[in-house]
Residue frames as qw, qx, qy, qz and C-alpha x, y, z in Angstrom:
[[0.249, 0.772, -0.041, -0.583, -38.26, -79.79, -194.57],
 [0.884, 0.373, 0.244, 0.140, -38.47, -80.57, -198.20],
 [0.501, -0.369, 0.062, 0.780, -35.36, -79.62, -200.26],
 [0.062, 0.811, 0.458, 0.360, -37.72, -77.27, -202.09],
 [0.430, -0.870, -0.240, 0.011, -37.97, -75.33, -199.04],
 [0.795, -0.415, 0.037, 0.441, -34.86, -75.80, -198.05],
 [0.387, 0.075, 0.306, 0.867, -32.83, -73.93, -201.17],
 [0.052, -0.725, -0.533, -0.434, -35.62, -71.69, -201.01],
 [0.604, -0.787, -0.040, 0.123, -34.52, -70.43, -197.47],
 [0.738, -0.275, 0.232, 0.571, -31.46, -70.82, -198.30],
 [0.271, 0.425, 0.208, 0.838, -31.52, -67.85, -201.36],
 [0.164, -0.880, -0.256, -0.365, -33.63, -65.84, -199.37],
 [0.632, -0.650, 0.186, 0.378, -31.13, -65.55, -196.37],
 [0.640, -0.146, 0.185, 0.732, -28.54, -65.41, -198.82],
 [0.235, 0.690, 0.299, 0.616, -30.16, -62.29, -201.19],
 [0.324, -0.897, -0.259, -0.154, -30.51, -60.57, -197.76],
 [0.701, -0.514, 0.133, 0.476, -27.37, -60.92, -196.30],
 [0.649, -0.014, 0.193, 0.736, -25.61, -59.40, -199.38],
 [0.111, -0.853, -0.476, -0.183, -28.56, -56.95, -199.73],
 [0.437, -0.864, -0.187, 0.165, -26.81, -55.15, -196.27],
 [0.404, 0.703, -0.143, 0.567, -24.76, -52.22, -196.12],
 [0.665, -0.592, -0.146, 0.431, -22.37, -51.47, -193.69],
 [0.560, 0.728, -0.074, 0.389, -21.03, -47.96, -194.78],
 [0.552, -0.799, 0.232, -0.057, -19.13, -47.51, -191.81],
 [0.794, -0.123, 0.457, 0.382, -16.40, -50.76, -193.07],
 [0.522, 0.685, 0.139, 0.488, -16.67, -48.74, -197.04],
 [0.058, -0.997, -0.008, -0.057, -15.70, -45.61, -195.45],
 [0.707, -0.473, 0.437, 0.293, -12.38, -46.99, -193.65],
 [0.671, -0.161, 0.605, 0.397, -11.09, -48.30, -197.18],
 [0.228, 0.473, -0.293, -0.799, -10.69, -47.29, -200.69],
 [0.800, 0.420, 0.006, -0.429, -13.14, -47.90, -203.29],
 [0.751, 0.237, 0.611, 0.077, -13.25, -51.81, -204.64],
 [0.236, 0.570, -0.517, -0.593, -11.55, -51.62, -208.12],
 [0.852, 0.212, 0.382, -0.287, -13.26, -53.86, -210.47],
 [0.519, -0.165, 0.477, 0.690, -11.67, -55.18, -213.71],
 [0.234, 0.378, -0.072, -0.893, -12.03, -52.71, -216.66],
 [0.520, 0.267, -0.259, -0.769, -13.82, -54.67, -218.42],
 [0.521, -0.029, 0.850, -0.073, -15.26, -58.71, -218.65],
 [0.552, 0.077, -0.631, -0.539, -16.58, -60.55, -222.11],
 [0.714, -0.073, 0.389, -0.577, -19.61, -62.36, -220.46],
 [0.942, 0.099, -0.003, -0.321, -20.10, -65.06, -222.72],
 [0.452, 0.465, -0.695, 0.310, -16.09, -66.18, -222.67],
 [0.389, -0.450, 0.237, -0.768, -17.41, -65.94, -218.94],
 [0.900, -0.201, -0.069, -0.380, -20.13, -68.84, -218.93],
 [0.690, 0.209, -0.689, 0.072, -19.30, -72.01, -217.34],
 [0.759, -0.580, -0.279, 0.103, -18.30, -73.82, -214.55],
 [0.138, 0.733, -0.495, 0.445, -15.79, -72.37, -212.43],
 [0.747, -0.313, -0.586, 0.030, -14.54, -74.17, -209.19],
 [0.446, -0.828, 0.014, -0.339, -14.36, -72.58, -205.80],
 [0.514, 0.435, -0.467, 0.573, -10.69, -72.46, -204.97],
 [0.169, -0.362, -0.628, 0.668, -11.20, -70.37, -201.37],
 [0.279, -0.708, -0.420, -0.494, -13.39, -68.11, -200.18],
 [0.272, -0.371, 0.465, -0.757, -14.42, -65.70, -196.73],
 [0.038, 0.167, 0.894, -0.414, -15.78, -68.14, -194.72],
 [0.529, -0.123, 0.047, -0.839, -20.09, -67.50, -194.68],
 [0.615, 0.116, 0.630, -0.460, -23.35, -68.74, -193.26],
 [0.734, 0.375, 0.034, -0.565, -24.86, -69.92, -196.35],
 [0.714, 0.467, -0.520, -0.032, -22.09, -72.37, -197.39],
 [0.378, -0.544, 0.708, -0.245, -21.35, -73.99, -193.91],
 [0.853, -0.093, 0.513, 0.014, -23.04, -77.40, -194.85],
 [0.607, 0.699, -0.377, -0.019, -20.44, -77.04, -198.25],
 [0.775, -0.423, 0.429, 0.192, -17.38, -79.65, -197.67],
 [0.308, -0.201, 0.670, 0.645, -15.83, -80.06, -201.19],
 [0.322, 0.391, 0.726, 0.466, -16.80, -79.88, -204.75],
 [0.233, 0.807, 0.441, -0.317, -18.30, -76.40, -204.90],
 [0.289, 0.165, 0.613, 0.717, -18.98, -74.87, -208.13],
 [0.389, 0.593, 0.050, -0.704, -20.65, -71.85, -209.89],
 [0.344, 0.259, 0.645, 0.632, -21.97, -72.89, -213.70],
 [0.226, 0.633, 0.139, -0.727, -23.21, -69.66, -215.10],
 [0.391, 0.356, 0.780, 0.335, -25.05, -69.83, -218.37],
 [0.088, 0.082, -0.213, -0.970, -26.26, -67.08, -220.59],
 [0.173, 0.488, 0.802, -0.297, -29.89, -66.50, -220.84],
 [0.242, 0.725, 0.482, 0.429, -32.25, -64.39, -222.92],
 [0.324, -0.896, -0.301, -0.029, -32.25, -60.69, -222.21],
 [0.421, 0.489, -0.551, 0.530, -28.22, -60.85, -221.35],
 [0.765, -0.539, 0.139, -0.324, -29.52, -62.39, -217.90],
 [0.307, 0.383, -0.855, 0.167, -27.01, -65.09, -216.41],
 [0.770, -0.471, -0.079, -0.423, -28.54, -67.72, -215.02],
 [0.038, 0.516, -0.761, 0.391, -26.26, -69.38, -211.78],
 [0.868, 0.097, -0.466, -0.140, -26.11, -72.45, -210.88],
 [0.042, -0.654, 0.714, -0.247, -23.96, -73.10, -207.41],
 [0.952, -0.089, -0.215, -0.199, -23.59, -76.49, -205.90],
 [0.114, -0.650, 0.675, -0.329, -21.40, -78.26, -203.33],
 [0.669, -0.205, -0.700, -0.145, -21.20, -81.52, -201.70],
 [0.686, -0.586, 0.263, -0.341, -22.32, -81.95, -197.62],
 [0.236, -0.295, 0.881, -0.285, -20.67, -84.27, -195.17],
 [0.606, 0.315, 0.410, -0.604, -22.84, -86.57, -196.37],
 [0.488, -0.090, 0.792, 0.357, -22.34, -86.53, -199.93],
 [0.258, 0.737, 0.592, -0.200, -25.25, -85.01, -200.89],
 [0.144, 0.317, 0.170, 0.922, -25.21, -82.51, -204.08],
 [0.050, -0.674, -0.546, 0.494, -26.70, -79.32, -202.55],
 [0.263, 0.392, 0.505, 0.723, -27.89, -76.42, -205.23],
 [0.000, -0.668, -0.210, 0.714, -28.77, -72.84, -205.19],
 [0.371, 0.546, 0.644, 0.385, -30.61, -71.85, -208.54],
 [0.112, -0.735, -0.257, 0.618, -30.01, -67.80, -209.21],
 [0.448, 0.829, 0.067, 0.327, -29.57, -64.97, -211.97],
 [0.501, -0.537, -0.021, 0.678, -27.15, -62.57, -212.35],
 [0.512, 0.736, 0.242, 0.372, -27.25, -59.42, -214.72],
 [0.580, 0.326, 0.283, 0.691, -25.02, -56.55, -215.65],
 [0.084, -0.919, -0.242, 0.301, -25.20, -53.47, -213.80],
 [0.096, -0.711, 0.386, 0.580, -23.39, -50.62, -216.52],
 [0.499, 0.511, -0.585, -0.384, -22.56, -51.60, -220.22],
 [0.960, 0.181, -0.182, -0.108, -22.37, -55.21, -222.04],
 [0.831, 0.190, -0.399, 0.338, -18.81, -55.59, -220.45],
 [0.560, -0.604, 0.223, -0.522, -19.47, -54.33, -216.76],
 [0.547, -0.022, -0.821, 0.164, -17.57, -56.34, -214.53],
 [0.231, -0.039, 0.525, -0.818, -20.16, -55.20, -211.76],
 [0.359, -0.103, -0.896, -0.240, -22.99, -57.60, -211.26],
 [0.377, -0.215, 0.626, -0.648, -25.56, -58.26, -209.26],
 [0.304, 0.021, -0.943, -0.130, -27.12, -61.67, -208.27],
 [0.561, -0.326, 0.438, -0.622, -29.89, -63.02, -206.46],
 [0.409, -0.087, -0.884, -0.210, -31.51, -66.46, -205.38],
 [0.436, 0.279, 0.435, -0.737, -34.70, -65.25, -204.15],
 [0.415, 0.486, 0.767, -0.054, -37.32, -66.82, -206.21],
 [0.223, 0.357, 0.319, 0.849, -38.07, -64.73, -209.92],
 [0.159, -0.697, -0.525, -0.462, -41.00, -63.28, -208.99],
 [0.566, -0.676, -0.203, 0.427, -39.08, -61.50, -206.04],
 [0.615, 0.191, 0.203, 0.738, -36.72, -60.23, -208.54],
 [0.017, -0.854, -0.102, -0.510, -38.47, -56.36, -208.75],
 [0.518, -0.851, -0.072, 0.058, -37.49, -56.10, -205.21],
 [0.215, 0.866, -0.426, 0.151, -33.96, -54.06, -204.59],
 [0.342, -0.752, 0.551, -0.117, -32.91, -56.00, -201.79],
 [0.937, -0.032, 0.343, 0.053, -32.50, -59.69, -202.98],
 [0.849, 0.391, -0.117, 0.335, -30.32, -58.84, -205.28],
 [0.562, -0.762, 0.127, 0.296, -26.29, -58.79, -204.02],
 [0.155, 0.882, -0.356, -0.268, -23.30, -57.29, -205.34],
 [0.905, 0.097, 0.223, 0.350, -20.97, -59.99, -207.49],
 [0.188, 0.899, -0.302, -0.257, -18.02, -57.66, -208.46],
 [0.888, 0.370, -0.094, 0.256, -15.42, -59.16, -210.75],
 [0.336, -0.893, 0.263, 0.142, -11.82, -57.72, -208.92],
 [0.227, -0.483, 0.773, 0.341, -9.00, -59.92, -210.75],
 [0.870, 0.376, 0.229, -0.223, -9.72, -61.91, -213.91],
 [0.485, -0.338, 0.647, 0.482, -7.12, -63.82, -215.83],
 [0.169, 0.332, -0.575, -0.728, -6.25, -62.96, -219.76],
 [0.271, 0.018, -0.938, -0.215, -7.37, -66.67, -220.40],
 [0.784, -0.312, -0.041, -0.535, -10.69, -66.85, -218.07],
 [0.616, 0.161, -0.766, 0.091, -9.13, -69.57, -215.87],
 [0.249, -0.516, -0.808, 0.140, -9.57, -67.94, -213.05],
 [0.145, -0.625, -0.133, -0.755, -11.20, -65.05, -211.21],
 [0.206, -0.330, -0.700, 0.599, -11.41, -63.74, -207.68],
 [0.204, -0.551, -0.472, -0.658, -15.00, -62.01, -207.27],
 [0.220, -0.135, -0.523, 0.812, -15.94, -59.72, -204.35],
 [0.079, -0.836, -0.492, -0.231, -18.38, -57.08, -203.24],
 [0.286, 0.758, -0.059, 0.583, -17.47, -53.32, -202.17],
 [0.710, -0.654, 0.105, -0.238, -17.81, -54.07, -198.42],
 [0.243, 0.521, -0.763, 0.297, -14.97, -56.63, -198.90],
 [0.707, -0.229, 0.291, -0.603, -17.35, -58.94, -196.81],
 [0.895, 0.344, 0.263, -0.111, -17.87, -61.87, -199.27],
 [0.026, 0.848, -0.403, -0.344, -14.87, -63.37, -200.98],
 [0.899, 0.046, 0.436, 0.005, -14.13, -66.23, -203.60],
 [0.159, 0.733, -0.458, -0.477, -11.66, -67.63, -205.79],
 [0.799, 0.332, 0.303, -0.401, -12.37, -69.35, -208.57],
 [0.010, 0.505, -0.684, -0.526, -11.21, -71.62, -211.39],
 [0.780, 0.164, -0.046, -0.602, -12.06, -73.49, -213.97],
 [0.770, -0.035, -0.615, 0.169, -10.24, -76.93, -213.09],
 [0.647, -0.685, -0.333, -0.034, -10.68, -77.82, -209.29],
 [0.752, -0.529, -0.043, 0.392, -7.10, -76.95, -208.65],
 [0.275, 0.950, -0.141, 0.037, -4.90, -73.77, -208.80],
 [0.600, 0.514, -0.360, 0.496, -1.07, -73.38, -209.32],
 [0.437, -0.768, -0.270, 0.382, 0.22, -72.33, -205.79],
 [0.258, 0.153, 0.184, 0.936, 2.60, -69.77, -207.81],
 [0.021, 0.323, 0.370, 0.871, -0.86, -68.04, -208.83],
 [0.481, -0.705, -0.457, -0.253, -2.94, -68.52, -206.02],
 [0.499, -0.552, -0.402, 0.533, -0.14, -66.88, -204.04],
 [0.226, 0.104, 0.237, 0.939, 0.29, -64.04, -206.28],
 [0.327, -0.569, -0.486, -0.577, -3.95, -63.60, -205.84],
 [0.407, -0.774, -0.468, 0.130, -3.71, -63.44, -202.35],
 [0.497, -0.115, 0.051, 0.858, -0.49, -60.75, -202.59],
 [0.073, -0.439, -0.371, -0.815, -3.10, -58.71, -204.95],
 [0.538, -0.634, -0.550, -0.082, -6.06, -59.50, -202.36],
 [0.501, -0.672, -0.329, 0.434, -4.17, -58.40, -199.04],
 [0.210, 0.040, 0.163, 0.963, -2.63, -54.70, -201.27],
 [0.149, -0.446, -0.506, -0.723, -6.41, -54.06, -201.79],
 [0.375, -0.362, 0.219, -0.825, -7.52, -54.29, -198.01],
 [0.816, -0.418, -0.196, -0.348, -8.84, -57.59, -197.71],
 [0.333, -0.608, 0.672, -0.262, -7.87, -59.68, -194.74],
 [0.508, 0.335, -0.742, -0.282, -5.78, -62.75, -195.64],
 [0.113, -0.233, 0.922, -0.287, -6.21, -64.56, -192.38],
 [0.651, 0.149, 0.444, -0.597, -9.86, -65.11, -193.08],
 [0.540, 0.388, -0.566, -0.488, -9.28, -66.73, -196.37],
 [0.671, -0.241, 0.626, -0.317, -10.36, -70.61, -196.56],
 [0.001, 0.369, -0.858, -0.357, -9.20, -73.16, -198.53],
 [0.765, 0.236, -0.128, -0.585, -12.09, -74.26, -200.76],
 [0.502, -0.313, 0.790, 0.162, -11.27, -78.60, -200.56],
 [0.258, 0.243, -0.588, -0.727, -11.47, -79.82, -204.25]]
């Protein structure tokens, strides 16, 4: 399979998967608090993938994985992820992401379904912003299910001071710490 195909499969499975609702897990927990408010273009860039919930779409990931997010006409974001494989290999996922609520909504939603999928509801998945440092260094970004979790910075390696203080915040809101995985740089 070419790798056309390949990241092509790979956003569709992944727009679907965040697509699904489970209101049975929302019900259990109180409502996802986002931050009040995010400056998008302070935003852009790379960020590096500190941890994360474990998921299907990032098993062949081994180190180096990275969101670059890039403003775009419209106030679209256009996303950029990428990792390396066991292997070595850079692997890429080419998506959007736009603003769901005002110009400084830290509620999002992404997809990497092909554009011309883009009308459809389900490809695109929730990206919520939940913790965001003063300075944009880093950010831990979720979804209301509490399913899908990552934390991010923008040099490959956090403080342990501040990445335990994010998981202190993390496990007060509901999520469970034992899934968390160390993201290797």
């Amino acid at each position: 399979m070419n790798l056309f195909v390949q990241i092509r499969t790979f956003s569709l499975a992944l727009a679907c998967v965040l697509s699904l609702h489970n209101n049975s897990a929302v019900a259990q927990q109180a409502p996802l608090p986002t931050v009040p408010a995010v400056d998008v273009p302070r935003y852009m860039g790379t960020w590096h993938e500190i941890a994360k919930y474990p998921n299907w779409f990032q098993k062949k990931c081994v180190s180096s994985t990275q969101a670059t997010y890039s403003l775009q006409a419209q106030g679209q974001v256009q996303v950029i992820n990428r990792c390396k494989t066991a292997k070595g290999e850079w692997r890429e996922a080419l998506g959007a992401a736009k603003q769901i609520g005002g110009p400084t909504s830290a509620q999002l939603k992404v997809r990497f379904a092909p554009e011309w999928l883009s009308f459809i509801p389900m490809v695109w998945g929730d990206y919520w912003i939940i913790d965001l440092d003063a300075d944009y260094q880093w950010v831990v970004v979720s979804e209301p299910r509490r399913e899908y979790l990552w934390i991010l910075s923008r040099t490959p390696q956090m403080p342990a001071a501040t990445y335990q203080a994010l998981l202190s915040k993390l496990d007060k809101l509901g999520f469970d710490l034992k899934r968390i995985e160390a993201s290797p740089p």
